[in-house]
C-alpha positions in Angstrom: -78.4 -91.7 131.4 -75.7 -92.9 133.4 -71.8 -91.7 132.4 -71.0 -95.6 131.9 -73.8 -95.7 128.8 -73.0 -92.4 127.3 -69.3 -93.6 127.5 -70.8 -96.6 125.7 -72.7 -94.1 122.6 -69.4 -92.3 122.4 -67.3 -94.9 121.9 -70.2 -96.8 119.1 -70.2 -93.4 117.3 -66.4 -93.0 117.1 -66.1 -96.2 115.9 -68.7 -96.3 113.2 -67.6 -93.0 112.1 -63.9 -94.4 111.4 -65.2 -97.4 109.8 -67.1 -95.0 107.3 -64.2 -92.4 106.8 -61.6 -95.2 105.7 -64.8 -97.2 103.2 -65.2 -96.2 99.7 -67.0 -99.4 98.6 -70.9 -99.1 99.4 -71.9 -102.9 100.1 -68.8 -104.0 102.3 -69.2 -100.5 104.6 -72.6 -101.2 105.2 -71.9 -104.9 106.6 -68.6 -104.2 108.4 -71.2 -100.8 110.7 -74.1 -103.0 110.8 -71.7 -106.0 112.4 -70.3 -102.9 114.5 -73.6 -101.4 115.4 -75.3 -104.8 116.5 -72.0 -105.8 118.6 -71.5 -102.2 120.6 -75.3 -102.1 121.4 -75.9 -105.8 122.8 -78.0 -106.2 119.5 -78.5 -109.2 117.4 -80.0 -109.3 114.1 -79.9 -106.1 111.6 -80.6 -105.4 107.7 -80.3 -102.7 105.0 -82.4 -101.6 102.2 -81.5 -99.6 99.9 -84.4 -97.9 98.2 -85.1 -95.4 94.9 -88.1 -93.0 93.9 -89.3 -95.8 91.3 -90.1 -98.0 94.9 -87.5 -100.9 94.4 -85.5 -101.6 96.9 -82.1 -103.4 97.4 -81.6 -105.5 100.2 -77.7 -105.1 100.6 -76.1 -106.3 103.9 -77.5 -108.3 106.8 -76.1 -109.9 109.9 -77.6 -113.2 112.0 -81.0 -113.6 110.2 -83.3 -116.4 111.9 -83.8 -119.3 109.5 -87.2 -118.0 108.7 -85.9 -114.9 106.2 -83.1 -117.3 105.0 -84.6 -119.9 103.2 -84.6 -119.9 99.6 -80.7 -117.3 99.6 -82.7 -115.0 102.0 -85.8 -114.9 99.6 -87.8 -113.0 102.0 -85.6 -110.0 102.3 -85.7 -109.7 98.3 -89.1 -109.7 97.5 -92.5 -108.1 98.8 -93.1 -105.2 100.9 -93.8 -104.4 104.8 -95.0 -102.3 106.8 -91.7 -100.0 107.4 -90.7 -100.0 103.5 -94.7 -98.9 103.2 -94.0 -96.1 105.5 -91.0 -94.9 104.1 -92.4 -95.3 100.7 -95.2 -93.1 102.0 -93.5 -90.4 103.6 -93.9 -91.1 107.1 -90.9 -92.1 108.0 -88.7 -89.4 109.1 -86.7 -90.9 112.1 -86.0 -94.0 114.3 -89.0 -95.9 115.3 -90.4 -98.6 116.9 -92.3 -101.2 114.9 -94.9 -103.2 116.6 -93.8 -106.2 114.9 -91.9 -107.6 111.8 -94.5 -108.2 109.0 -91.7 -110.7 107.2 -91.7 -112.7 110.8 -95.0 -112.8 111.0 -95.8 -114.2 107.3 -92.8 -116.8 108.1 -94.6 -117.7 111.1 -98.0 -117.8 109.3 -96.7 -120.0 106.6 -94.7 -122.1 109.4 -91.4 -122.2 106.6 -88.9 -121.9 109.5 -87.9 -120.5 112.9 -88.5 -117.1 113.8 -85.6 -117.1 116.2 -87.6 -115.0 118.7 -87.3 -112.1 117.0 -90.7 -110.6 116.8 -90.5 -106.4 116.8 -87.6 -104.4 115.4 -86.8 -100.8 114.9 -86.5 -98.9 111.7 -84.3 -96.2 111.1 -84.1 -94.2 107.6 -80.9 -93.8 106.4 -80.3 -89.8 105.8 -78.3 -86.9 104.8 -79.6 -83.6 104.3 -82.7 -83.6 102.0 -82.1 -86.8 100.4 -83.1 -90.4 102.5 -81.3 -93.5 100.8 -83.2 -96.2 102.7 -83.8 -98.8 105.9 -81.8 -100.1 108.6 -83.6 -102.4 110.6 -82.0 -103.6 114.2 -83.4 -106.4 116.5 -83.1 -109.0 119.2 -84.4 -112.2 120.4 -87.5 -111.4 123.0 -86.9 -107.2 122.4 -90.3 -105.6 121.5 -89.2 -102.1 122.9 -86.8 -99.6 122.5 -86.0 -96.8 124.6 -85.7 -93.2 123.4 -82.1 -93.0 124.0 -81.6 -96.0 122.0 -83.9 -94.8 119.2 -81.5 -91.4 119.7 -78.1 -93.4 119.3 -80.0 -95.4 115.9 -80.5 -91.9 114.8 -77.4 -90.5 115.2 -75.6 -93.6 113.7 -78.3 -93.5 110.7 -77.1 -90.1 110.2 -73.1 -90.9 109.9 -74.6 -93.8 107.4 -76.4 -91.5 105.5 -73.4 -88.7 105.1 -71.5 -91.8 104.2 -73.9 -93.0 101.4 -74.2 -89.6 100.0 -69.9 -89.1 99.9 -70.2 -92.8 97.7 -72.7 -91.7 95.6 -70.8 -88.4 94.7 -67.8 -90.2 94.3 -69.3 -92.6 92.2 -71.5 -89.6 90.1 -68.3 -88.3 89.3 -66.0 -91.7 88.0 -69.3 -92.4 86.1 -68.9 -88.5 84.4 -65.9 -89.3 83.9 -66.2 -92.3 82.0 -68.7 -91.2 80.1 -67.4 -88.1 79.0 -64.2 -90.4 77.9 -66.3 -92.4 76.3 -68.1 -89.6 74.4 -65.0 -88.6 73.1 -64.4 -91.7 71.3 -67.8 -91.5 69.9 -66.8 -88.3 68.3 -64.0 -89.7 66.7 -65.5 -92.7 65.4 -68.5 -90.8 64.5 -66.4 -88.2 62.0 -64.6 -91.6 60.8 -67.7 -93.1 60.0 -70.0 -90.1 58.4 -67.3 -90.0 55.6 -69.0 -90.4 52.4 -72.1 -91.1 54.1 -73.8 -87.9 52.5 -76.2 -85.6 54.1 -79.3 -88.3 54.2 -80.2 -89.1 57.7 -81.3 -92.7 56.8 -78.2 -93.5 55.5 -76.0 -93.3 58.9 -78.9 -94.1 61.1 -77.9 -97.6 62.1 -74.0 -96.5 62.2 -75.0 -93.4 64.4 -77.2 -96.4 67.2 -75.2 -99.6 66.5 -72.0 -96.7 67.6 -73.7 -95.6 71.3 -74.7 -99.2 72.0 -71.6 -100.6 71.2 -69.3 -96.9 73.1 -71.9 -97.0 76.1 -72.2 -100.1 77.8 -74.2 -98.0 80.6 -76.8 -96.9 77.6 -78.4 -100.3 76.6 -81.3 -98.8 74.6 -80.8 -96.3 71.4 -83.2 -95.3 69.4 -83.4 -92.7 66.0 -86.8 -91.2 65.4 -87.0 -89.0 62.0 -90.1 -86.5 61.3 -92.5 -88.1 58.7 -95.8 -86.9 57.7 -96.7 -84.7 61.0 -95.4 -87.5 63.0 -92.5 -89.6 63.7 -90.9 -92.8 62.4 -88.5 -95.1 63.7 -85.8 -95.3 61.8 -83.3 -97.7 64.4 -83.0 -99.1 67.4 -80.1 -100.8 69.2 -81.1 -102.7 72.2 -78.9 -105.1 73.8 -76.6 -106.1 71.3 -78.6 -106.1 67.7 -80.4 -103.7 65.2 -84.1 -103.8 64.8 -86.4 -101.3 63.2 -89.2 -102.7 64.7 -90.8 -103.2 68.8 -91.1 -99.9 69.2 -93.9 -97.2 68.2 -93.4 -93.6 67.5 -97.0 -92.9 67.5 -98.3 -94.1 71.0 -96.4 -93.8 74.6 -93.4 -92.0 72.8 -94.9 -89.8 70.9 -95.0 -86.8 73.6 -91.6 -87.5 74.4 -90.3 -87.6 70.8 -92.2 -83.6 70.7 -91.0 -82.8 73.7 -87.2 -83.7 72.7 -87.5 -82.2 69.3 -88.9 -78.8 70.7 -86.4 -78.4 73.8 -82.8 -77.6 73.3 -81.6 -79.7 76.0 -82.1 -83.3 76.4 -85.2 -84.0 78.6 -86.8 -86.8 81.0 -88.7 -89.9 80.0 -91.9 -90.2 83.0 -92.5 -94.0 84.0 -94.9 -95.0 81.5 -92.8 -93.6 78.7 -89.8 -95.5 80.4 -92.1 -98.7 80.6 -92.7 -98.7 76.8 -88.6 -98.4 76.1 -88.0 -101.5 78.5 -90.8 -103.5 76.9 -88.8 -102.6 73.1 -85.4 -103.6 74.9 -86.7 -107.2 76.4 -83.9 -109.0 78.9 -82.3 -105.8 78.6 -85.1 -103.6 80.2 -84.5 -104.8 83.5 -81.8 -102.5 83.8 -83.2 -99.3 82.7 -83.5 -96.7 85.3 -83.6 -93.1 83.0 -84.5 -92.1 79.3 -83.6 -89.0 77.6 -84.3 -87.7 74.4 -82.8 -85.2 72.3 -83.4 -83.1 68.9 -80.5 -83.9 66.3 -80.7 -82.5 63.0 -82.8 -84.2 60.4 -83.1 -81.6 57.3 -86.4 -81.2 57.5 -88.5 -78.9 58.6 -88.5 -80.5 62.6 -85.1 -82.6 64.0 -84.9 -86.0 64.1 -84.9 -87.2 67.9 -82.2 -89.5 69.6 -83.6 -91.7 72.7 -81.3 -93.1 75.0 -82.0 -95.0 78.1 -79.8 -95.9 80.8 -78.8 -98.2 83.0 -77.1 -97.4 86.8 -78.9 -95.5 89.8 -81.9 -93.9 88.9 -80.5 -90.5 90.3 -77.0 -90.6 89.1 -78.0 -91.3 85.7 -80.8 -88.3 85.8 -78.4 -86.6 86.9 -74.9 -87.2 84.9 -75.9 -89.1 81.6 -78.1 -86.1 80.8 -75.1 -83.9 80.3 -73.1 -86.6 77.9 -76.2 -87.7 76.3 -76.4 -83.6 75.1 -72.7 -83.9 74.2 -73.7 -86.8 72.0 -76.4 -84.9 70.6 -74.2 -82.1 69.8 -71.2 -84.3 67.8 -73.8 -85.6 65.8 -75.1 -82.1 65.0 -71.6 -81.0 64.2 -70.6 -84.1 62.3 -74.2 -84.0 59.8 -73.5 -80.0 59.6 -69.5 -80.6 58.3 -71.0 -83.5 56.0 -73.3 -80.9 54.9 -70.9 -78.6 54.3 -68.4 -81.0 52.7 -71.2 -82.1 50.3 -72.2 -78.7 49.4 -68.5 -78.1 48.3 -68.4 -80.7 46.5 -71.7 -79.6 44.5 -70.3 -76.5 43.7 -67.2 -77.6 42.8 -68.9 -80.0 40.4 -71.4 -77.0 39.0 -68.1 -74.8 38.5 -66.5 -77.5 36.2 -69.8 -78.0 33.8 -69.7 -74.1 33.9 -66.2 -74.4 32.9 -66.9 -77.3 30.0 -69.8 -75.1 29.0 -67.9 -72.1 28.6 -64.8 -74.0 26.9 -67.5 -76.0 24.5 -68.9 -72.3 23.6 -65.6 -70.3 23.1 -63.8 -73.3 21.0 -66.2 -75.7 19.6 -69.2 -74.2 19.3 -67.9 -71.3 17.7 -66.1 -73.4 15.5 -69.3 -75.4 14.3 -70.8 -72.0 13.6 -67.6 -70.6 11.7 -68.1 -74.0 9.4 -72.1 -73.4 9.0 -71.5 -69.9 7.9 -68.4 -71.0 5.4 -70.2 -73.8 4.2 -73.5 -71.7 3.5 -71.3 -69.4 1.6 -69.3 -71.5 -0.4 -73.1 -73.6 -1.4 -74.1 -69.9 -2.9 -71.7 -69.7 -5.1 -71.4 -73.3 -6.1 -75.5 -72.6 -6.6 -74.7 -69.7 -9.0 -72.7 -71.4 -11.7 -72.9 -74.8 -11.6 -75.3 -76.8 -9.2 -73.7 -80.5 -9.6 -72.2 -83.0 -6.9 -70.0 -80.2 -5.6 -73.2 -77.7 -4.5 -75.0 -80.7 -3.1 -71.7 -82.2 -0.8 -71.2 -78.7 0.5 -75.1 -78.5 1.1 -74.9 -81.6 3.4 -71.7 -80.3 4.9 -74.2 -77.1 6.4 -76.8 -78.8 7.5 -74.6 -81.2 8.9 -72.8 -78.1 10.8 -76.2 -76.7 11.6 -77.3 -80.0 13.3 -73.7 -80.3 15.1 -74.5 -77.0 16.5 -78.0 -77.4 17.5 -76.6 -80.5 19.4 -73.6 -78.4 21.0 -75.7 -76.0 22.3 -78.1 -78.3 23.7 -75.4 -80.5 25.4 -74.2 -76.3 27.1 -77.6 -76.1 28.1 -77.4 -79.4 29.9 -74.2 -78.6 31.6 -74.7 -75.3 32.4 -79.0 -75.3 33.0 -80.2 -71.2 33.2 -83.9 -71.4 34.7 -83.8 -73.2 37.7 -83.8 -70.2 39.4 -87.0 -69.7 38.2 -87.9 -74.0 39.4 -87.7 -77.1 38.1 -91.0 -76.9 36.0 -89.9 -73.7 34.3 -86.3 -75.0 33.3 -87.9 -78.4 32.1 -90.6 -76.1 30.2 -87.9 -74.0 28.6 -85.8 -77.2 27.7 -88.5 -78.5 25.7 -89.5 -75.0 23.7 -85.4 -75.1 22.7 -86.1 -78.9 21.6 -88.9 -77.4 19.4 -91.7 -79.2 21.8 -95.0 -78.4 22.4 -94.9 -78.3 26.2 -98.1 -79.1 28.2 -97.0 -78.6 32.0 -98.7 -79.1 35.2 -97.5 -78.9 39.1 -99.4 -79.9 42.2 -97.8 -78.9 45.4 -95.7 -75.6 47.0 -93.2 -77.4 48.6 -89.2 -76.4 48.0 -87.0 -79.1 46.5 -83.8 -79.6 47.9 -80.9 -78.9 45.7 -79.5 -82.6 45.4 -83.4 -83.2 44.5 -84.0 -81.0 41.9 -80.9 -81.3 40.1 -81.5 -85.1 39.8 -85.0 -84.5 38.6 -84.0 -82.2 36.1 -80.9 -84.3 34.3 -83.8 -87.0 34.0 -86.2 -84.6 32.5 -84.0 -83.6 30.3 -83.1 -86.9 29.3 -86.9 -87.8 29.1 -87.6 -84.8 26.6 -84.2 -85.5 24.4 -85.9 -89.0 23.8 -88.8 -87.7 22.7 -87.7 -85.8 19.9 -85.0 -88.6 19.0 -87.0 -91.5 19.2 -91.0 -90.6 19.7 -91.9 -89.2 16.5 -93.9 -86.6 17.9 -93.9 -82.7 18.2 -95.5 -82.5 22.2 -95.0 -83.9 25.1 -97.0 -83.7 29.2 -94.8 -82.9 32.2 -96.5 -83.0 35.8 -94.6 -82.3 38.6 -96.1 -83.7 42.2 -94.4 -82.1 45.3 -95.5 -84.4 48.3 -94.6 -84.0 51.9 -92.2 -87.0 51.7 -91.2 -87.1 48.0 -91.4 -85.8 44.6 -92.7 -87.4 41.6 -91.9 -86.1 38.1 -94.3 -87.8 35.0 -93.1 -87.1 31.1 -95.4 -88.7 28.9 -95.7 -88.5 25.1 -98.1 -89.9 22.7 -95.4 -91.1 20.5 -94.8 -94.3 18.6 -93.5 -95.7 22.0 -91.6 -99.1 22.2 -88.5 -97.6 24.1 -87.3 -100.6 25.3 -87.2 -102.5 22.1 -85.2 -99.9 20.2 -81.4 -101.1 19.4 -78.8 -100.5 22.0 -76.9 -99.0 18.6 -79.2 -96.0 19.1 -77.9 -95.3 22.8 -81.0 -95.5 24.1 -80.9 -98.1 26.6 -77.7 -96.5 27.7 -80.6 -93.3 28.3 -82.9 -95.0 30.0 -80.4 -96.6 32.4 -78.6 -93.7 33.3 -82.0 -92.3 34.6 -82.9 -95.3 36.7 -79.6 -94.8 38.2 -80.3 -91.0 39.1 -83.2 -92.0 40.8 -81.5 -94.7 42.6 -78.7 -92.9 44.1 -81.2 -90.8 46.2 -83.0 -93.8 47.1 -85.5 -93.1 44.6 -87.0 -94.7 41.5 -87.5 -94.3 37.5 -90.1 -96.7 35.6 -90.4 -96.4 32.2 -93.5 -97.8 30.5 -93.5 -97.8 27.0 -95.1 -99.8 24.1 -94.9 -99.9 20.2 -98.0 -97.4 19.2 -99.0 -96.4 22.9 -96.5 -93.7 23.4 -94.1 -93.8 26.5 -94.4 -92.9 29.9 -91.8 -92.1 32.1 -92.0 -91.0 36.5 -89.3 -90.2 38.6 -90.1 -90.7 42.3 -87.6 -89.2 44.8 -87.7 -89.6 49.1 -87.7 -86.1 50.4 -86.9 -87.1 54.1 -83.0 -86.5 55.3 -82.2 -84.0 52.3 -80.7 -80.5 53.3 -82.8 -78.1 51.5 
């Protein structure tokens, strides 16, 4: 090599490498070297592709293109493959190389859609630094079919300041993008605490707050999606794709399904593969297009497994593999420590609620029902000796006076019991048996299942139990009573039925029994539950609980 053309590579390096040192915007660097490039070398014609492991590519800058890959705004150069993308694609391409010829010329020429230009061969140089390749530069001129090693050497070496250029960007780029995302999570947080406020512990109940809250804080995350645990599998229980709620597209039971276990058993968020990618950009329609990465995550459900967050995102495949995974498990985490301080809060507020019927029940005992008592004991003495000497309108007053006393302490102590319930302890099926053997009931009990109610649960289960058993010996007529207690996976199902003269819903409202009956529909319907009540004149009365199990801490 003469000095003349090594003064020539010198002075095309030094330039491109100023070029790249004072660019920090990717597509207007790589058309302002490839301009440079082409001019310094006596070249003509160049283009860049910019390619990712899911083989797309990106055709990003270009410079004097014959007609023939320009038709249609360039439609050649966006679409289709050739033989150098094949070989990158393939791992064979490691440095600057000659191609024989241009397999986009030679369809354009096939198809006669325009002129080649001359341009027949070109060379293809992979765009490097390090370990990591980025993508194609291809060079070429009019009637050039060769290129010498020295020339391949000088691609090289400029493919190389390219690359170390790329990989600065994408750093720079990884980080504004952490950046902003961490920011972003931040506001989540605060919205997230706003929002769980009276929400209760139930996972259902902020589902579509806790998705419809990413999609609309994470422009960059177009897909989110909450899967709870239900029957040994998963359910899906919202989605936010785009810009709308759905609870429906998307199925926990077939591509997801390994992912969903794989998220709930890890502690750290992990990797969608391609076909599980696939089925989340099918679910999020015009919106899939831009997913390049999914991760999922375990948050806490209150059941036995977590429920599981999916996110997918949008940007470079690698940069969002590589940054969103760390804010997705930030996410993850404020919505674990939001549910756990609801939790808390709601747990507080159950105990403070049990120590105030503790304090009625100790009140109603100390005062009232000691009271009552003083009153039956007076009035059983005074009815003695009215008995003894003359037993007229005087002894019989005085007699109803005690047994009214007796029946107003009966009642007292039944209404302590009811605030303050001793058994439970021992589970709801005992407590419920010992409620009706204080009501003078003849108790015929029966439990299917093992599984342990949750607190909120139970206690709901047992106000309408007792309820249930108070109406039989007010209104039914009769001395027994069944209880059956189901414990299902997903809910729990208490049945009172008597054999009683029935017609519940009939009886006066006077009697303060419809006032009964609705007060345990509304139980049941606070915990997303239900309570029928069938009952007939003659036929008795039947009356079932049902309450969801899913999303309650236990």
């Amino acid at each position: 090599m003469n000095n003349s053309a090594r003064m020539q590579e010198l002075i095309t390096l030094k330039t491109i490498a100023e070029t790249l040192n004072h660019s920090s915007t990717l597509q207007p660097m790589l058309q302002n070297v490839l301009g440079q490039l082409l001019d310094l070398t006596g070249l003509t014609t160049g283009w860049i592709f910019l390619m990712d492991a899911s083989h797309e590519y990106e055709f990003v800058a270009d410079r004097n293109l014959p007609p023939a890959l320009t038709y249609r705004d360039k439609q050649p150069m966006k679409c289709g493959s050739c033989w150098c993308v094949d070989k990158y694609w393939g791992g064979r391409l490691h440095n600057a190389v000659n191609i024989l010829n241009c397999k986009r010329l030679e369809d354009a020429e096939e198809q006669r859609t325009a002129d080649t230009g001359g341009i027949t061969h070109h060379a293809t140089v992979p765009l490097r630094s390090a370990e990591r390749s980025y993508g194609l530069m291809n060079v070429a001129a009019p009637g050039k079919n060769h290129f010498t090693d020295s020339e391949l050497a000088l691609l090289q070496s400029v493919a190389l300041q390219i690359g170390g250029a790329l990989e600065r960007i994408r750093l720079f780029e990884a980080e504004q993008r952490r950046a902003r995302l961490f920011s972003k999570a931040g506001e989540f947080g605060g919205e997230l605490a706003k929002m769980a406020a009276g929400s209760g512990t139930r996972l259902c109940l902020v589902a579509d707050r806790v998705t419809r809250l990413i999609g609309e804080t994470f422009p960059d995350w177009p897909v989110a999606a909450l899967f709870e645990p239900e029957e040994g599998g998963y359910a899906l229980r919202s989605l936010y794709a785009g810009s709308g709620l759905s609870r429906e597209g998307i199925s926990a039971d077939g591509l997801l399904l390994p992912l969903l276990m794989r998220g709930a058993a890890s502690s750290r968020p992990v990797r969608a593969s391609a076909a599980e990618l696939a089925e989340l950009r099918r679910a999020a329609g015009g919106n899939g297009t831009r997913l390049k990465a999914a991760f999922a995550a375990a948050v806490p459900s209150w059941c036995q497994q977590p429920a599981v967050l999916v996110v997918a995102c949008s940007g470079k495949e690698e940069e969002a593999a590589q940054v969103d995974a760390v804010v997705i498990e930030a996410v993850a985490e404020h919505i674990t420590v939001t549910l756990e301080r609801v939790k808390l809060e709601e747990q507080q507020r159950l105990l403070t609620r049990l120590e105030e019927r503790n304090r009625l029940a100790r009140d109603l005992h100390d005062s009232v029902s000691q009271l009552l008592f003083s009153l039956s004991l007076t009035a059983k003495g005074v009815e003695g000796m009215l008995v003894g000497e003359n037993d007229g309108p005087a002894a019989a007053a005085v007699r109803d006076m005690r047994q009214l006393s007796q029946t107003a302490l009966q009642e007292m102590r039944s209404l302590i019991k009811q605030l303050r319930p001793a058994g439970l302890e021992a589970g709801l099926l005992a407590a419920l048996q010992e409620y009706g053997a204080m009501l003078r009931l003849e108790i015929h009990a029966e439990m299917e299942g093992v599984s342990q109610l949750p607190s909120q649960a139970e206690d709901t289960l047992w106000r309408i139990g007792q309820e249930a058993l108070n109406n039989v010996v007010k209104h039914a007529g009769t001395g027994a009573a069944d209880i059956r207690l189901r414990l299902l996976p997903d809910r729990a199902v208490l049945r009172i039925e008597d054999q009683g003269r029935g017609g519940a819903a009939e009886r006066p409202s006077t009697e303060g029994a419809h006032y009964g009956l609705a007060n345990m529909r509304h139980r049941a319907e606070l915990l997303g539950g239900s309570c029928t009540i069938v009952s007939s004149a003659g036929n008795g009365t039947v009356v079932e609980a049902v309450i969801p199990l899913n999303g309650f801490s236990r």
